[in-house]
VEXDREN-2710 file (C-alpha; in Angstrom, 1 decimal):
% VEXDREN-2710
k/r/px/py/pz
1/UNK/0.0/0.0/0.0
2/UNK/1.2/3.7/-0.6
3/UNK/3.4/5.2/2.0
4/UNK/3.8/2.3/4.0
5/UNK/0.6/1.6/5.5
6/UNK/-1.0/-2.0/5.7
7/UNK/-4.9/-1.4/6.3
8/UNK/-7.7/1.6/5.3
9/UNK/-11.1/1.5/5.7
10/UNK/-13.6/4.3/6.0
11/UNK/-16.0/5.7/8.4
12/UNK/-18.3/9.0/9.5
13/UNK/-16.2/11.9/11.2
14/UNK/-18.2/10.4/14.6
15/UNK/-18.3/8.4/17.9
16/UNK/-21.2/6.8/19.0
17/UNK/-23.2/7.9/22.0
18/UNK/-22.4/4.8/24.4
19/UNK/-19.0/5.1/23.2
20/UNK/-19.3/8.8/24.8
21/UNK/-20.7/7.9/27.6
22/UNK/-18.0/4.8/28.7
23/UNK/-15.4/7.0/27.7
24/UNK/-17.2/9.7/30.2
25/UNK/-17.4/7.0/32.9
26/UNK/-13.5/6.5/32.4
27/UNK/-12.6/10.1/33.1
28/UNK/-15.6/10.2/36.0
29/UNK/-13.9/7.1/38.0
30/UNK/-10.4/8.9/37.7
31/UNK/-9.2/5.5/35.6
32/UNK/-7.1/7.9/33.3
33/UNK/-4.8/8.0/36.5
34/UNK/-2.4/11.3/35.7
35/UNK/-3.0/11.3/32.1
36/UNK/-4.8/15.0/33.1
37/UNK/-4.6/15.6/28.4
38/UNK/-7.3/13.1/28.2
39/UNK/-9.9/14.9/30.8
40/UNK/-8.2/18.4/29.2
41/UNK/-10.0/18.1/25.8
42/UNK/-12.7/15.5/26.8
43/UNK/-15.3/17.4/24.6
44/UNK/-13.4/17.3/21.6
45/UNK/-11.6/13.9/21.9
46/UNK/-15.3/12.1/22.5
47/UNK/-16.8/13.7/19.3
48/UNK/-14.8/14.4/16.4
49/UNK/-18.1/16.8/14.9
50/UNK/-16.9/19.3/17.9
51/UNK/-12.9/18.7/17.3
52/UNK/-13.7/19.6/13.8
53/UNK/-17.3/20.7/12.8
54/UNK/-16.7/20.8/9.1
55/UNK/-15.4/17.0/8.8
56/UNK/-17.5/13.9/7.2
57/UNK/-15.1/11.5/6.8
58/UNK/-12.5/9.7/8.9
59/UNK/-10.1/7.7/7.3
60/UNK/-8.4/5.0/9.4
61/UNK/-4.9/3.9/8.3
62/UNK/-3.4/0.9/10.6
63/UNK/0.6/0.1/9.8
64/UNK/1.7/-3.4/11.0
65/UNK/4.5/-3.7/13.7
66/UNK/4.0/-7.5/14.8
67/UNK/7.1/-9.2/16.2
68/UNK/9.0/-12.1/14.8
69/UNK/8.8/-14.0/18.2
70/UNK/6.9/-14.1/21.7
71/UNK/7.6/-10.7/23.8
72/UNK/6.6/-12.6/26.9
73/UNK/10.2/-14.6/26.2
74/UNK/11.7/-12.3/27.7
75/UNK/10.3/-12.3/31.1
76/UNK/12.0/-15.1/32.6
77/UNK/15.7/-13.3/31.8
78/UNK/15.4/-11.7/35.3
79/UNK/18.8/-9.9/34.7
80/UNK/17.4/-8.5/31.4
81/UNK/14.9/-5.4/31.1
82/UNK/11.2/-6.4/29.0
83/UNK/10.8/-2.9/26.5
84/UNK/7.3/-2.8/25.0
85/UNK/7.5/-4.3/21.6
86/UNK/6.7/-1.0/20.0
87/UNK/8.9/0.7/21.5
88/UNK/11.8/-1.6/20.7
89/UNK/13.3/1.4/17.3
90/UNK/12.0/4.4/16.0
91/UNK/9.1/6.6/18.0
92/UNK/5.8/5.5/15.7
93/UNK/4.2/8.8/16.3
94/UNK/7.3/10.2/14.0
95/UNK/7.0/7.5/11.8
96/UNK/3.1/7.7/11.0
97/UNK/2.5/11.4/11.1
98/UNK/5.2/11.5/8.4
99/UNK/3.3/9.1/6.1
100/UNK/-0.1/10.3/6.9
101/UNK/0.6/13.7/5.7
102/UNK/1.9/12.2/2.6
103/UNK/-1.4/10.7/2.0
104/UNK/-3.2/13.6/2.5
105/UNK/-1.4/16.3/0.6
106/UNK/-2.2/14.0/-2.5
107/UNK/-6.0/13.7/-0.9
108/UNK/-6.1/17.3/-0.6
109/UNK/-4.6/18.3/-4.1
110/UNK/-6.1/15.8/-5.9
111/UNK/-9.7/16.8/-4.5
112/UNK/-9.2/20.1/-3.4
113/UNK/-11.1/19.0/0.5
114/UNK/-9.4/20.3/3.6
115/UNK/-7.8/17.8/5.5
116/UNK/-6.3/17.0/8.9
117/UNK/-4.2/14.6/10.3
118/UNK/-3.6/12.6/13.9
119/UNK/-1.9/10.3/15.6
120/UNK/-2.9/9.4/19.1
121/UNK/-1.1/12.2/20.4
122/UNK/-4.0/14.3/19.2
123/UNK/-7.8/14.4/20.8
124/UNK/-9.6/11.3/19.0
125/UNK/-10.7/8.1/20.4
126/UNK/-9.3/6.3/17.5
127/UNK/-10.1/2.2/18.6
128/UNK/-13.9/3.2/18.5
129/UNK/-13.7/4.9/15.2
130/UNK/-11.1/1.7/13.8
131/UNK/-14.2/-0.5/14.7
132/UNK/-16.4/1.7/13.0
133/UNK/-14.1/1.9/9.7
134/UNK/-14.3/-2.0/10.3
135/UNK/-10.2/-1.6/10.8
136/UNK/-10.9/-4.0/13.5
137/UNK/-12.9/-4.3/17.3
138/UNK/-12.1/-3.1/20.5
139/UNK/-11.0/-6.6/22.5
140/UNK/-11.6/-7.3/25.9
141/UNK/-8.6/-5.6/27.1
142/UNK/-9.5/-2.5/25.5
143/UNK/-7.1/-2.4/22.5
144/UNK/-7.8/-3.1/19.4
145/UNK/-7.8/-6.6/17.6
146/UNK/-7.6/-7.5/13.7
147/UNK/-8.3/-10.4/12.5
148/UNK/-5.7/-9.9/9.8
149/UNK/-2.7/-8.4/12.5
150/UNK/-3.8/-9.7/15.4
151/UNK/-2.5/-7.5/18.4
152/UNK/-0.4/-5.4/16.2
153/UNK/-1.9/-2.2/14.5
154/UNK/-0.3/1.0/14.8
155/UNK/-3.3/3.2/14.0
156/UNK/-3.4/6.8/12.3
157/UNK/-5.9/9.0/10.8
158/UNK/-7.1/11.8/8.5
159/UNK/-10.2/13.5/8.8
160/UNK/-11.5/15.3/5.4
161/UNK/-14.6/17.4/4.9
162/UNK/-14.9/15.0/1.6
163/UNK/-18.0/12.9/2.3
164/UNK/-16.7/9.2/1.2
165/UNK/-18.5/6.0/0.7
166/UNK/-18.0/4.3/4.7
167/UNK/-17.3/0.8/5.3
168/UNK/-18.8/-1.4/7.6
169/UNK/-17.9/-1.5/11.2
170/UNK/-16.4/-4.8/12.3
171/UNK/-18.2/-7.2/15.0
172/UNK/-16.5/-8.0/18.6
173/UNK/-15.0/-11.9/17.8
174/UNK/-13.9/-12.1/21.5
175/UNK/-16.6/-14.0/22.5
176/UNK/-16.2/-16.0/25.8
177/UNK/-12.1/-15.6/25.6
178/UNK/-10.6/-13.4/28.7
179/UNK/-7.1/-14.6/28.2
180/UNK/-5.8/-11.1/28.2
181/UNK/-8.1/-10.4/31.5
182/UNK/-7.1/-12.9/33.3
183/UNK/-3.0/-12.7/32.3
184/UNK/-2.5/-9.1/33.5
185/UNK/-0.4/-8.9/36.5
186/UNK/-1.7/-6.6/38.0
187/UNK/-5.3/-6.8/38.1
188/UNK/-5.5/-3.5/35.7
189/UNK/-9.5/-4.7/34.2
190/UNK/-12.5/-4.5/36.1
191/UNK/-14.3/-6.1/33.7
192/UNK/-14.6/-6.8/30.5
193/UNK/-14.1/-4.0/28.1
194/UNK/-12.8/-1.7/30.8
195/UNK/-9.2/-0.6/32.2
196/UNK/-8.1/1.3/35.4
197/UNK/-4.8/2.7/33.9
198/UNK/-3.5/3.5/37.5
199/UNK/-2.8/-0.7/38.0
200/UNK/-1.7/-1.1/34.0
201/UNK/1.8/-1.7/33.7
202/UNK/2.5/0.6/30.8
203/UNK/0.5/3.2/32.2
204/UNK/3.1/2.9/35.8
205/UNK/6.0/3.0/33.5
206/UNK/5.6/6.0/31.2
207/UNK/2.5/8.0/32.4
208/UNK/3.3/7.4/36.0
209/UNK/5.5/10.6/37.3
210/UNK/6.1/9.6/41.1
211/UNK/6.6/6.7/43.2
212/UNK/5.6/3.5/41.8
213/UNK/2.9/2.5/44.5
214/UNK/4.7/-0.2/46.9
215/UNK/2.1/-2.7/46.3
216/UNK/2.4/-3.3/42.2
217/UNK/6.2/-3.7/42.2
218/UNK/6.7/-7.1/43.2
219/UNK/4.2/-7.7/40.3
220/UNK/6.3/-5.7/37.6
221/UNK/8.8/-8.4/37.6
222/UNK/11.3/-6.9/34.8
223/UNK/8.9/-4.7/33.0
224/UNK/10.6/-1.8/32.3
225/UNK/9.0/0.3/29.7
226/UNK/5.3/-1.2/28.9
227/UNK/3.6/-4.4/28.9
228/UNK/2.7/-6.7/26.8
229/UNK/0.8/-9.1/28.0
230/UNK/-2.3/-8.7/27.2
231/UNK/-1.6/-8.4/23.4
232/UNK/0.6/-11.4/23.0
233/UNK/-2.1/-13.9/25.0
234/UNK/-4.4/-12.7/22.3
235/UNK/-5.3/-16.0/20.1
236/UNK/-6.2/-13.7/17.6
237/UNK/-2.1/-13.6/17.0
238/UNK/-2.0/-16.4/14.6
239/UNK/-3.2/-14.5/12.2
240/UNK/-0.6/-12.3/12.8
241/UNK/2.9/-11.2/10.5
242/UNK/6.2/-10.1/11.2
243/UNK/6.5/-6.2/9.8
244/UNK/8.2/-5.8/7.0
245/UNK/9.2/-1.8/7.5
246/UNK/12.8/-1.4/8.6
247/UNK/11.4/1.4/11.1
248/UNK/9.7/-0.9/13.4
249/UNK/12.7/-3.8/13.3
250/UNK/13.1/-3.8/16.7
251/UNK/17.1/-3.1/18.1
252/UNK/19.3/-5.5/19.3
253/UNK/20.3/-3.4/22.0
254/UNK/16.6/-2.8/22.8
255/UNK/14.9/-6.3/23.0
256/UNK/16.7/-7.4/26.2
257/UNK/19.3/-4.9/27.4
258/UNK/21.0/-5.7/30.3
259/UNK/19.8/-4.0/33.1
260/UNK/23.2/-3.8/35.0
261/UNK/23.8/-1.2/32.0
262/UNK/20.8/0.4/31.6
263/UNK/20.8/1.1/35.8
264/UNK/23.9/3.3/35.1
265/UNK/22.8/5.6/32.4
266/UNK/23.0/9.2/33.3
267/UNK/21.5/11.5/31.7
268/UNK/23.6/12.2/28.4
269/UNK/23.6/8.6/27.8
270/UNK/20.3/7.9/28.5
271/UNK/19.1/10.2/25.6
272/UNK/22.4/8.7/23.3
273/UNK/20.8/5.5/23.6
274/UNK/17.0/6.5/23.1
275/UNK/17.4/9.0/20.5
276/UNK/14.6/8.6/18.1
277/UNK/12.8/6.0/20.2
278/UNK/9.8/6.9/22.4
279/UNK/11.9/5.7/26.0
280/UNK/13.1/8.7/25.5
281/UNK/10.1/11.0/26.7
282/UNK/9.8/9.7/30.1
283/UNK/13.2/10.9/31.0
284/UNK/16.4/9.3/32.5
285/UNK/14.8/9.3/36.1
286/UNK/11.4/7.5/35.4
287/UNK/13.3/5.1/33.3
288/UNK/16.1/4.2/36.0
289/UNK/13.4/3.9/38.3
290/UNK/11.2/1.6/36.2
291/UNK/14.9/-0.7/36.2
292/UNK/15.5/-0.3/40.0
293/UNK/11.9/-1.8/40.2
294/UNK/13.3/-4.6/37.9
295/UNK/16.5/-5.0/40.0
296/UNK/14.4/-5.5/43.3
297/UNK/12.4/-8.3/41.5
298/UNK/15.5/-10.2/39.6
299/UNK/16.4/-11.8/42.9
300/UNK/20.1/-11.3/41.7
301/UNK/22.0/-9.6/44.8
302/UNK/25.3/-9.4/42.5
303/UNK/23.0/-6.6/41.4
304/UNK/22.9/-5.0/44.5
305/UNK/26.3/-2.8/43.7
306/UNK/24.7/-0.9/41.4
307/UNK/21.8/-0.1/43.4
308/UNK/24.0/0.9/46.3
309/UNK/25.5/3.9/43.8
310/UNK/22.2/5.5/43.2
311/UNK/21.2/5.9/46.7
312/UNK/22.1/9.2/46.7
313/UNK/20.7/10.4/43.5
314/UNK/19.6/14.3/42.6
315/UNK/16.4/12.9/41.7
316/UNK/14.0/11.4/45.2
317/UNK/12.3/9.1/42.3
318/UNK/15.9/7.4/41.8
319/UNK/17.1/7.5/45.6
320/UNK/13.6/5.8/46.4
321/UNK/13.5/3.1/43.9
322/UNK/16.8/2.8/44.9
323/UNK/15.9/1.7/48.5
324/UNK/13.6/-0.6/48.0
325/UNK/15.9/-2.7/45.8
326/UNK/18.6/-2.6/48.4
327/UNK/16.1/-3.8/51.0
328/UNK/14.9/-6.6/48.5
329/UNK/18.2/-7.6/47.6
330/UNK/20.1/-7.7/50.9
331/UNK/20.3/-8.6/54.2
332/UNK/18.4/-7.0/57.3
333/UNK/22.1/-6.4/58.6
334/UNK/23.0/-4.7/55.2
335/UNK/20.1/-2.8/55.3
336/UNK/20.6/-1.7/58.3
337/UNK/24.2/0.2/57.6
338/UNK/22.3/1.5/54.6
339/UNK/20.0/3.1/56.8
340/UNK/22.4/4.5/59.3
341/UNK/24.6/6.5/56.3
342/UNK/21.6/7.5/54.6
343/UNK/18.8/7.9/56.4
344/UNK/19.5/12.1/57.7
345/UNK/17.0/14.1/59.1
346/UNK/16.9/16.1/55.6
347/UNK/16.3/13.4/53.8
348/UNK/13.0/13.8/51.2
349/UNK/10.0/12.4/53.0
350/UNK/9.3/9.9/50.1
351/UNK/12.6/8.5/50.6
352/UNK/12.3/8.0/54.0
353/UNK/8.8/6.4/54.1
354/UNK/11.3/3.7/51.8
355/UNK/13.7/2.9/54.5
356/UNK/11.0/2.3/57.1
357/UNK/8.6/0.9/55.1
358/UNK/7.8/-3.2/54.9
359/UNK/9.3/-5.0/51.4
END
């Protein structure tokens, strides 16, 4: 297909109204966690005919990223970090945006309609309006499932004020499957069909600014940039391909890094080694504490070294991530030296709820 893309299929330039309302709900019940851009624009992001009055038509465009193997491999490397399959090369966003305005500026020219372009960066509930173009349905788990790509649709769009013929919206084949319910380790679905971001993995590892909350991290294990799991469990899958664009190859230094060298990135070397790659947004601090996490859990206390460095950090996110791997990894007695060096009277509060917490 021109410019790259795998999949297009047509819709109206609208949401339906129960999509609305669950997406209403969402934001009501604080699920969206800290992820304050999706309440900011609510209006706009649950109807496209207020985003963008004069539009009729949205044109869904999905590009394929599918993996060549299992992600879920690498969760039982403990000494190895697990990076979200599409985050494994180049940032998508870039990728897609750059293609979709391709495809537009020959819409435009060749018609003469206005057009307008997203990725899901922008205000648009774009899983409700794939299902609609028939791109594919909203699974269980929330994402979106094709029965041609499985698991594994990067999604874009372009909204035009050309009214096209629509294609038909495609029917929910879950049926009585909750694999990817019942795989999550963390509990992150109430239900079928509905998420609290604040217990999803990826949500803790790139939207989440703070603390990790004490309770999920034993249940990370050596997640350290999104999740998975959910996707891969999908039996949909076997339908799934490989991709073909060189963009979404993933990195040999990205598929299971070692996290004794990602834990000593500093700053300048954390963006060497992300440039181009969305990692690279959360920031060196987030990310070092989404591997501390990974070093409490890998059991390994040859890791412990490393953790003992970062104890006194600039950043309190570090410091305290940093503590509770010590205290997973090493003795009480070890711990307890720790404590007496570190643990001053001006210490950041955070940090020192993590020296007298309970592991």
């Amino acid at each position: 297909m021109a410019a790259g893309f795998d999949a297009v299929r047509f819709t109206r330039a609208e949401t339906s109204e129960p999509t609305r309302r669950e997406f209403a709900a969402f934001l009501g019940e604080g699920r969206h966690g800290e992820m304050a851009w999706l309440a900011a624009h609510a209006d706009r992001r649950a109807d496209p005919r207020v985003l963008w009055p004069e539009a009729r038509t949205a044109i869904l465009l999905g590009m394929n990223y599918g993996p060549a193997t299992d992600p879920r491999e690498v969760l039982d490397a403990h000494d190895r970090g697990a990076i979200s399959v599409y985050a494994q090369n180049r940032d998508y966003h870039d990728v897609i945006k750059g293609r979709l305005k391709q495809v537009a500026s020959w819409l435009a020219a060749a018609s003469g309609a206005e057009v307008k372009v997203f990725v899901d960066t922008a205000p648009v509930l774009e899983k409700p309006l794939a299902q609609s173009a028939g791109l594919g349905w909203q699974g269980k788990h929330t994402n979106l499932v094709s029965r041609t790509f499985g698991s594994w649709l990067f999604l874009g769009e372009i909204f035009t004020t050309l009214d096209l013929p629509t294609d038909s919206a495609e029917a929910d084949h879950c049926g009585a499957c909750q694999r990817c319910l019942d795989i999550c380790p963390t509990r992150a679905f109430t239900g079928p069909y509905r998420i609290d971001a604040r217990r999803c993995i990826s949500y803790l590892t790139i939207e989440h600014k703070g603390a990790i909350p004490r309770e999920l991290r034993s249940l990370m294990g050596n997640r350290i940039y999104g999740c998975d799991d959910c996707l891969a469990v999908c039996p949909w899958n076997k339908f799934a391909v490989v991709a073909g664009d060189p963009a979404f190859a993933p990195r040999d230094d990205l598929t299971a890094p070692r996290l004794a060298d990602l834990v000593n990135l500093d700053d300048a070397a954390f963006r060497r080694l992300f440039a181009g790659s969305p990692v690279k947004r959360i920031g060196r601090d987030r990310f070092v504490r989404n591997v501390l996490i990974a070093i409490g859990n890998s059991g390994d206390s040859a890791l412990a070294v490393h953790v003992e460095a970062l104890l006194d950090d600039p950043a309190p996110v570090v410091r305290g991530a940093a503590v509770w791997a010590l205290r997973r990894l090493c003795s009480d007695e070890a711990v307890a030296k720790f404590r007496m060096r570190y643990l001053a009277p001006e210490s950041d509060a955070d940090v020192r709820a993590e020296w007298t917490a309970v592991v």
